[in-house]
SEVO-836083 format. One record per atom (N, C-alpha, C, O): x, y, z. Coordinates in steps of 0.05 Angstrom, whole numbers, plus 5000, padded with zeros to 4 digits. Each point is the difference from the previous one (the first is absolute). Layout:
N
XYZ...
REM end
This chain:
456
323537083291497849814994500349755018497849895006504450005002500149855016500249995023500149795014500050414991499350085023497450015009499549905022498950214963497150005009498549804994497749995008503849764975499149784991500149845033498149885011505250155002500349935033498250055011498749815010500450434993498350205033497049754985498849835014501050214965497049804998499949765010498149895009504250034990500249665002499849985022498349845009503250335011500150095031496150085010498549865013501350344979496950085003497549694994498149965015502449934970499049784997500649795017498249865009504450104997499649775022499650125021498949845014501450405001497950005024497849994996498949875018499550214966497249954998499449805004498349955017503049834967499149674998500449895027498349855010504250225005500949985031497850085018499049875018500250484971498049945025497049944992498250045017501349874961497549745000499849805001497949884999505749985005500349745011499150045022498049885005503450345019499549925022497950105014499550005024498950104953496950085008498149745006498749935019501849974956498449704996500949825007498849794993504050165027500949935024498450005028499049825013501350474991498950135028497449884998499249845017499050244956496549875006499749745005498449895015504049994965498549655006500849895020499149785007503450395013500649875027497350145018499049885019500350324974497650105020497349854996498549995019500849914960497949784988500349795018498149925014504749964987500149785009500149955026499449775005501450425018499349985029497849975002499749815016497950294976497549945022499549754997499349895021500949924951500049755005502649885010499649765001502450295007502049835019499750095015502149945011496150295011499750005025496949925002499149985023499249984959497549895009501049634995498349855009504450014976500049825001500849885033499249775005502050335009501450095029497749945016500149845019498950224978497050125014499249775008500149905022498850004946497949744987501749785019498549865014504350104987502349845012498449835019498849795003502450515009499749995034496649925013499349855019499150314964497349895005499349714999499049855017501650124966499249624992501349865016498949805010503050244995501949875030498550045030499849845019499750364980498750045026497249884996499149885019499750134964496649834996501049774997499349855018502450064966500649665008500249875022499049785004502850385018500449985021497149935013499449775008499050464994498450085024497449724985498449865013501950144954497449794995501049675008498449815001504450155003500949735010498549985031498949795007501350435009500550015029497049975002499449855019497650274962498149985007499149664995498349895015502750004966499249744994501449835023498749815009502950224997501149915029498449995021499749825016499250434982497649935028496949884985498049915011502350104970498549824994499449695012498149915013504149984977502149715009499549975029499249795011501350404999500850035027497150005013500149925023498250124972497450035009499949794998500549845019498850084952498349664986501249795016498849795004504050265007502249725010498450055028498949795007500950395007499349985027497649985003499749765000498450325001496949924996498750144972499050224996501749494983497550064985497550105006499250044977499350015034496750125009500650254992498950104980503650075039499950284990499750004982498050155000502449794974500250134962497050035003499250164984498949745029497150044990499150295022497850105001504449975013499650345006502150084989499650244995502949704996501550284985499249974972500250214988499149655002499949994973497450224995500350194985497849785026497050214995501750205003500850134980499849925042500950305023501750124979499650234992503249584994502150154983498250064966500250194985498949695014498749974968498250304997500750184984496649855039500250184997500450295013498450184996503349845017502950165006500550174972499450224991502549524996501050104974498250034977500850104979496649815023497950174972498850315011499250194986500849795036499850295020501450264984499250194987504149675025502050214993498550104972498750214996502049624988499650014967497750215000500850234994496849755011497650004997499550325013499350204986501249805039500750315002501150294994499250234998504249545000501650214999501050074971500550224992499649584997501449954962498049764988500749795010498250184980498249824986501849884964499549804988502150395006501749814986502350005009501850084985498949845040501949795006499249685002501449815005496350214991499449745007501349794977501650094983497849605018500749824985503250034990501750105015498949824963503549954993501050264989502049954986497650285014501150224990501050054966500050194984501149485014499350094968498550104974500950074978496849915033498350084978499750295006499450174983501249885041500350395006502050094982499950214987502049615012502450194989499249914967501750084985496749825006499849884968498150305007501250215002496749804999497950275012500950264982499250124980503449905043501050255007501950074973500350214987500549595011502850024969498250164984500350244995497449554993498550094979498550214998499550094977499650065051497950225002502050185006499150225005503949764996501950335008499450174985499449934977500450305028499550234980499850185023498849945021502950354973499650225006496850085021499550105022498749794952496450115012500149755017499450115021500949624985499349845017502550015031499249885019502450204982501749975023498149925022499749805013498850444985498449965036498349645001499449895021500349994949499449785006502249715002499549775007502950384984501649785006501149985033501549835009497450375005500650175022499449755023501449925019496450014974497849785007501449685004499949825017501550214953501049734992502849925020500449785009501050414995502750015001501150285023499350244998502149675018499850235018501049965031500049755003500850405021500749885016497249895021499749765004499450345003497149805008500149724985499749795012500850214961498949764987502649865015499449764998502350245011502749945011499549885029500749795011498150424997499149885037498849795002500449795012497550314971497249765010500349794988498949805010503050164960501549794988501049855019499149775003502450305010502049805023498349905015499749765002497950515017499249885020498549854995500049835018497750084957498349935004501149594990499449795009501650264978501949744988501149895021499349775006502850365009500649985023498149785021500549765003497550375008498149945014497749754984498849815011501150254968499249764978502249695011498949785004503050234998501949885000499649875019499849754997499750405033501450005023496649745005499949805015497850304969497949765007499749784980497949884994504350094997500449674978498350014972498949814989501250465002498450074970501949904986502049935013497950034960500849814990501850174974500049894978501350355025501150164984502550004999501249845014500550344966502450095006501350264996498450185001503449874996501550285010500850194974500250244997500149534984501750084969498150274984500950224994496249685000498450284992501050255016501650194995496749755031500950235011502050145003499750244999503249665006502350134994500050114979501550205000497149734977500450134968498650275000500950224992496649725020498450295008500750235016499050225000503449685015501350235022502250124989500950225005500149544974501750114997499350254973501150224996497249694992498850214982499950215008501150194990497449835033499350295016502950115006501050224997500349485016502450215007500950304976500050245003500649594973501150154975498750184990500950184986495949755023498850324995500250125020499550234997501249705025500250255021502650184998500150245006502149594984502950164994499050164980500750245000497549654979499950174982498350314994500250194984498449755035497750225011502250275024499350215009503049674993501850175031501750194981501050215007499049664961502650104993499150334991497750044992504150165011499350204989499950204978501549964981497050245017499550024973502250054983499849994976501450055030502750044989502349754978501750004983496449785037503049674992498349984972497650044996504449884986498749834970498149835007499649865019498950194954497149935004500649634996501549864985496650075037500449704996496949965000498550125015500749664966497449874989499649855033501849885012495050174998499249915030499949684985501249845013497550054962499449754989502149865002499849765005502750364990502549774995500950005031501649825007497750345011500650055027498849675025500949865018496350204965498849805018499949654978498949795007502250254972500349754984503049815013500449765001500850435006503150015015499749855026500849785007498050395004499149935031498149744998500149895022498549994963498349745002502849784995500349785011501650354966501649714994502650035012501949894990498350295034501650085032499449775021501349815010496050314992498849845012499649655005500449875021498650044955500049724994502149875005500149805015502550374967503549915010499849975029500049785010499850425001500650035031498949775020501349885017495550084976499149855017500149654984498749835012502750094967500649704999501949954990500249814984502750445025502249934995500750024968502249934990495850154996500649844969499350254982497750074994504750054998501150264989499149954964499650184984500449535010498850014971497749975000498650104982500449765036497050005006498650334990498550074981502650065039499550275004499550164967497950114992504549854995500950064978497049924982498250144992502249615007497449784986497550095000498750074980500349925051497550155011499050264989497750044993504750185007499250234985500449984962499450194985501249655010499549984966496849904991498350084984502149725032497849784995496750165014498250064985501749995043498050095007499350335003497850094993504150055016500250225004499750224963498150104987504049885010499750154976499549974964499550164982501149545021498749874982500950104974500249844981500250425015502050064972501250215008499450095022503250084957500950145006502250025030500250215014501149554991501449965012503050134999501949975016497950134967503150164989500050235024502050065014495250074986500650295011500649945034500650195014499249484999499850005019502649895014500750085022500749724963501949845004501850115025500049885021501350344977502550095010499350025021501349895018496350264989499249995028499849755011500949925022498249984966498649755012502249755006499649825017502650194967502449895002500650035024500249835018500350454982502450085025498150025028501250005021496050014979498350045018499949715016500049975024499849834954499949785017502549765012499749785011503050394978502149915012499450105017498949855016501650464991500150175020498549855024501049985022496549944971497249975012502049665021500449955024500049974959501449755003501649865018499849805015502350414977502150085020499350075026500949875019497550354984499350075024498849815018500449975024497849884957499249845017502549685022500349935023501149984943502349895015501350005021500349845018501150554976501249965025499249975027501649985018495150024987499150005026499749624996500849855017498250094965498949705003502049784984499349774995502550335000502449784987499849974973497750054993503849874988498749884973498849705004501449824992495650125020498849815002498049974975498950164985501049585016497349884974497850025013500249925024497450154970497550035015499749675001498749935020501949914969499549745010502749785007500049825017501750254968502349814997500849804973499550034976501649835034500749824979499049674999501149855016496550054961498749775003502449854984501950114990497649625010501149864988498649964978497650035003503349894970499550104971500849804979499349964977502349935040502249794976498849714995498649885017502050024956501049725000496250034994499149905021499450154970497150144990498949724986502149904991496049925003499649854976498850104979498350175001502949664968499050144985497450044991499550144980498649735037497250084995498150195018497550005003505050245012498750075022498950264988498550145015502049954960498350224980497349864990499750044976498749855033497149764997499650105019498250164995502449855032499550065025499650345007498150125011504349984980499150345005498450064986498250095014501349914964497949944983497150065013498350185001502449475009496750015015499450155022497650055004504650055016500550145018498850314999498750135015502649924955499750324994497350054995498950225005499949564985496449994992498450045016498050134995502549735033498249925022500550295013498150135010504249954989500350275021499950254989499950195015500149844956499650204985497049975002498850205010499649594983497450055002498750085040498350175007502849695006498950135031501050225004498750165013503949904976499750335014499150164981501550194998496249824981499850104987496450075013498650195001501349465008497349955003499050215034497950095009504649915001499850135027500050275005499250125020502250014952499750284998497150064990499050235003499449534981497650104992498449975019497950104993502049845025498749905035500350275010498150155004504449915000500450255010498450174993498350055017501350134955499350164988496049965004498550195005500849514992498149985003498450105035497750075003504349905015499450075021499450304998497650064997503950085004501050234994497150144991498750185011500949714972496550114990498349905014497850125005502849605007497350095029501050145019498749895017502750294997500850055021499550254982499350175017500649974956498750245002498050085000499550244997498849595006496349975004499750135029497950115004504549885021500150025019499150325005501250204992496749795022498550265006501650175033500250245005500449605006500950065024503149885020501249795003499050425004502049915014500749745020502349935006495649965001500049775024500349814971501549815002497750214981499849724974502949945000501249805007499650464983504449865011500549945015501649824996498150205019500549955037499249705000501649835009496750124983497849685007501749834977500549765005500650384966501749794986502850015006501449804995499650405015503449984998500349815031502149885006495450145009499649785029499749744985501749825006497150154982498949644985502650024988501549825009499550324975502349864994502649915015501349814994499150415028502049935033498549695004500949794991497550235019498949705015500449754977500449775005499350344970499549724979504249865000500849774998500650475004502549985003501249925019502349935000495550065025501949935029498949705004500949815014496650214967498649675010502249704984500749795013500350284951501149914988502649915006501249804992499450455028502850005024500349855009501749874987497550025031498449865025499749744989501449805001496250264986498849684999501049894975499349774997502350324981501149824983503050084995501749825000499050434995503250054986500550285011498650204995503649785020500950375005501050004985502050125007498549814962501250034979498850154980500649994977497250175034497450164994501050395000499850204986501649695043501250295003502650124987501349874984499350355023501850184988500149944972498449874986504550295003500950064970500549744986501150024978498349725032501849694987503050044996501149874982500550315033502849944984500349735027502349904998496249985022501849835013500049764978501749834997495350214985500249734982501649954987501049794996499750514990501849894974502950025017502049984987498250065037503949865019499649754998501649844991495750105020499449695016501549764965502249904995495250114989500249894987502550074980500749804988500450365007502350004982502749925017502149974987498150015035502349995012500249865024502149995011495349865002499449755014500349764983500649974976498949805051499149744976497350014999498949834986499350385028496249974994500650134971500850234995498849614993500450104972496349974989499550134980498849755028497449984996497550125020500149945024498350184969499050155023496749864994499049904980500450155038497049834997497550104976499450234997499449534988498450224986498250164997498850074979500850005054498450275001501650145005498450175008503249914995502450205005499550284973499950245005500049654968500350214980496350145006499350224993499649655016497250085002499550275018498750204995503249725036501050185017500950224997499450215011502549734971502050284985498150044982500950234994497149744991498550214994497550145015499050224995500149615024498250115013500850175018498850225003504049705014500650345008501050274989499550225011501649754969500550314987497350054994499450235009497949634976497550064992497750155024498150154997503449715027498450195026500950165012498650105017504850024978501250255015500150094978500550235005499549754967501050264987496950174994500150244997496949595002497950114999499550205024498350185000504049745026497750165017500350354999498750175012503749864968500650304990501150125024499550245006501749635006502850095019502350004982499449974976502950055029502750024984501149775002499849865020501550074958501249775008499949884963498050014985505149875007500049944977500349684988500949835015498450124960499349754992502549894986499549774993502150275003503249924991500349745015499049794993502050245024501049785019498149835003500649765007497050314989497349735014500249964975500449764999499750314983499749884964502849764999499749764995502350365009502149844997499849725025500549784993498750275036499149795015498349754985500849774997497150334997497849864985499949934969498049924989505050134995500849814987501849855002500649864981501050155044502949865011497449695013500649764996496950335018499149815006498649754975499849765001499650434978498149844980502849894988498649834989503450135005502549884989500849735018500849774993498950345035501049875020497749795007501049805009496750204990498149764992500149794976500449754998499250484983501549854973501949875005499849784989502050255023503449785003498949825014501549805002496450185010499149845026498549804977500949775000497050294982498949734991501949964980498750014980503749965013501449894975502849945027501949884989498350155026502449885022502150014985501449804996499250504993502750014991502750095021500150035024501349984960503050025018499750255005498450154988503549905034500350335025500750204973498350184996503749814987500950214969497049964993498750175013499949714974498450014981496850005021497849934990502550155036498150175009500250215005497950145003504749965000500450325007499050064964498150164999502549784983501050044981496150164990499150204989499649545026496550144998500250135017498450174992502349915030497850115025501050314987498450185002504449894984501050244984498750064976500150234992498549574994498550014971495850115013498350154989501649755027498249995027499850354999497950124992504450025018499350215008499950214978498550194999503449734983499950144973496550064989498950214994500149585006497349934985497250145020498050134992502849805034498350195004499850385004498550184993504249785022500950315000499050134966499050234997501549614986499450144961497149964999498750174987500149625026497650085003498250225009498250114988502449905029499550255025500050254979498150124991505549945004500450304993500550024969500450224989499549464991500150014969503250124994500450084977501549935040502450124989501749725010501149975022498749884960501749764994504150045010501449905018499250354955502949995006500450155019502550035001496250145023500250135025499849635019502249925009496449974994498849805015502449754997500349835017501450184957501949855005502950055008501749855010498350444981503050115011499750065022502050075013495149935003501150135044499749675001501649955018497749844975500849725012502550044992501250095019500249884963502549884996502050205015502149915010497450334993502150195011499349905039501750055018496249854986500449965032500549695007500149925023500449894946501049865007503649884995501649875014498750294953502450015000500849664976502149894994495350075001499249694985499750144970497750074992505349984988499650104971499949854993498550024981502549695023500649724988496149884995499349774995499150415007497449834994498250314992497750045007503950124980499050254988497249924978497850114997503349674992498749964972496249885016497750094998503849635019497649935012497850215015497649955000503350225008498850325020498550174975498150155004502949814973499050204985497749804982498150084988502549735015497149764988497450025014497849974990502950085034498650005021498650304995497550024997504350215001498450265007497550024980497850085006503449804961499150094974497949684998498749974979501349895034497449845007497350055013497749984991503650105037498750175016498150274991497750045010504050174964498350205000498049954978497950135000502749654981498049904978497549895011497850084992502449705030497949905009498150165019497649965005504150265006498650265028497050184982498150145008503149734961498650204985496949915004498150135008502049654986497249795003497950155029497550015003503650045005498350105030499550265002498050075012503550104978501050274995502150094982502249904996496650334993502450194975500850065012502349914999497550255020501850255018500749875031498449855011503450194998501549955020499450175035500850235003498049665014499350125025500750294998498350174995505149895009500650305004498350114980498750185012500149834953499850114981496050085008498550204999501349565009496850135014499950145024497950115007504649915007498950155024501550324987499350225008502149764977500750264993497850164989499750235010498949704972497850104986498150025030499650235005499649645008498350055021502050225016498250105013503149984991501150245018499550264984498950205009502449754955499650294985496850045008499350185015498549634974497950015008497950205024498050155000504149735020498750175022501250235002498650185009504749884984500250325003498650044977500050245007498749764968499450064982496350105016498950224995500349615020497650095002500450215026498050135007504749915008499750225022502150224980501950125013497949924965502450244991497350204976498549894984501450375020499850194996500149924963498450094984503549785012499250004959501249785002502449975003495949874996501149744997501349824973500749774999499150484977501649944973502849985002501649884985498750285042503250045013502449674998502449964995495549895011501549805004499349774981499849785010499950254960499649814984502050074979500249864980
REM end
């Protein structure tokens, strides 16, 4: 009897042995395609960082040697890059995030061929090039969407290679992975990433996603480090020695910029519906031109502070002594993201959001002539308020400021600011730029798809 009581005990633990190392083997095979699509995502965002620094450079480089040119590259590049878009991929255009909000929500088995659209390597080419070339004629965008969008595709493309054979991995948690890869990758800021996909991306049920998304956006992280150092996308402002009435001030800070970028996303959207009245092809051509020239004239004749992504504003003023920028300056920073992100070339609104509340803070410090701490302290409350304006995700909008600046010592003040910002954004709008253009994308695959119940 005890013997056969042994041989059981024996027969039983191999069994349990080899369904340990069954459910071993799967979850290490689960977990490569996201640590080699985090690899991927790395190296990509490093190389588009690269190549989108080098186009804004010749930007500079033009404008410093004869301003006149921008009123031929700016037409010529502008529409160049609504071309690409417009031909070749038509949703690559604008910040890529609302593709990947799109795409999350409509995955299903019967829709692939429409996320196909959303996410994909085309959506990858003409992503770069057309942003790229957006860039290279002083549009007023930045890099951060779009990296989120590539990198999406990236993770559906690993996930589309793998064969039929590997454990089944969900395409939704694939490309929810790859947006908060992405985000990490392109502003350095790994909780950001984290944040971004709770808050905007998946919105509940975050349990099923975590692990990936943990190790996806170290991975994502890392990769990118070791090509670009562990750098702060901005650095380190000075923060200290604060007065105690400077929570009166972010305050008012978070109001003024929660309500303009709230007010500028509704500009946007309003455009958007005239420009679909547009019967013909020369009608784009004739606005994405008015908008090149309206950008090269502003250049020129009042502020090149009009062009590119604003991160020179928020160096200048957080870490110069121009700690005050003129007060048309925040007017600038909204009027240029309002005329390159309409002209539906590529190119994302992150960075011009965060520019154009680093400026509305940085005015603000200008009529109350406070001290160098307690203007950085706005031009950071500044960007919180509008960026939460813009995209309504407050604790995303204060953890990528504080992770690219490295400023925890004014956590409390940043989060006054976000949760100010998204109360007052409401007044202008319920829903948040990305949340209307998403519905406008299901929309139109909904009116080019075969059963369009598919995607509700």
């Amino acid at each position: 009897m005890t013997k056969i009581i042994q041989i059981f005990r024996l027969q039983l633990k191999r069994s349990f042995d080899r369904i340990r190392n069954e459910n071993l083997k799967r979850n290490a095979l689960q977990a490569i395609p996201f640590w080699a699509a985090s690899v991927i995502t790395g190296l990509l965002a490093v190389l588009y960082t690269k190549l989108f620094i080098a186009a804004e450079d010749i930007t500079a480089f033009v404008f410093n040697a004869h301003a006149w040119m921008l009123f031929i590259l700016a037409p010529f590049c502008f529409v160049l890059a609504w071309w690409l878009v417009h031909r070749f991929s038509p949703y690559a255009r604008g910040s890529g995030i609302p593709q990947v909000m799109a795409a999350i929500q409509i995955s299903s088995p019967k829709t692939s061929y429409l996320v196909d659209k959303l996410l994909g390597f085309r959506i990858i080419l003409i992503k770069v090039l057309s942003s790229l070339v957006m860039a290279i004629g002083g549009g007023a965008i930045g890099r951060e969407g779009p990296t989120i969008q590539i990198a999406a595709s990236v993770y559906k493309i690993v996930y589309q290679v793998l064969p039929k054979w590997w454990p089944k991995i969900a395409k939704k948690n694939m490309m929810v992975t790859g947006a908060a890869a992405g985000l990490a990758a392109a502003f350095n800021t790994p909780l950001g990433g984290i944040v971004f996909a709770i808050e905007e991306l998946t919105k509940t049920h975050f349990s099923y996603y975590k692990t990936a998304i943990f190790s996806s956006v170290i991975i994502a992280g890392l990769s990118a480090q070791a090509l670009l150092g562990p750098y702060l996308y901005l650095g380190y402002p000075k923060v200290d020695g604060l007065s105690a009435s400077i929570f009166l001030s972010v305050a008012l800070v978070a109001i003024i910029s929660g309500l303009s970028g709230s007010a500028m996303s509704k500009f946007i959207l309003f455009i958007f519906k005239l420009k679909a009245k547009f019967k013909f092809t020369y009608h784009h051509i004739l606005y994405v031109t008015g908008c090149a020239l309206i950008m090269a004239f502003l250049a020129v004749f009042v502020n090149k502070d009009v062009l590119g992504s604003g991160k020179d504003i928020m160096q200048q003023t957080l870490f110069t002594s121009h700690k005050y920028v003129s007060w048309y300056t925040p007017l600038l920073r909204i009027v240029g993201p309002l005329f390159s992100f309409t002209t539906g070339a590529a190119g994302g609104i992150f960075a011009p959001a965060l520019g154009a509340g680093a400026s509305i803070g940085s005015s603000i410090a200008g009529w109350f002539k406070v001290s160098d701490a307690n203007a950085n302290m706005l031009i950071l409350a500044g960007m919180v308020g509008f960026l939460t304006g813009v995209t309504r995700s407050p604790f995303t909008s204060v953890i990528l400021v504080l992770e690219m600046t490295d400023r925890h010592n004014v956590i409390f003040h940043l989060i006054l600011a976000g949760m100010i910002a998204s109360l007052v954004s409401i007044l202008i709008d319920r829903h948040s730029l990305y949340d209307h253009l998403k519905v406008q994308y299901i929309k139109e695959l909904s009116a080019n798809s075969t059963n369009s119940t598919e995607l509700y």
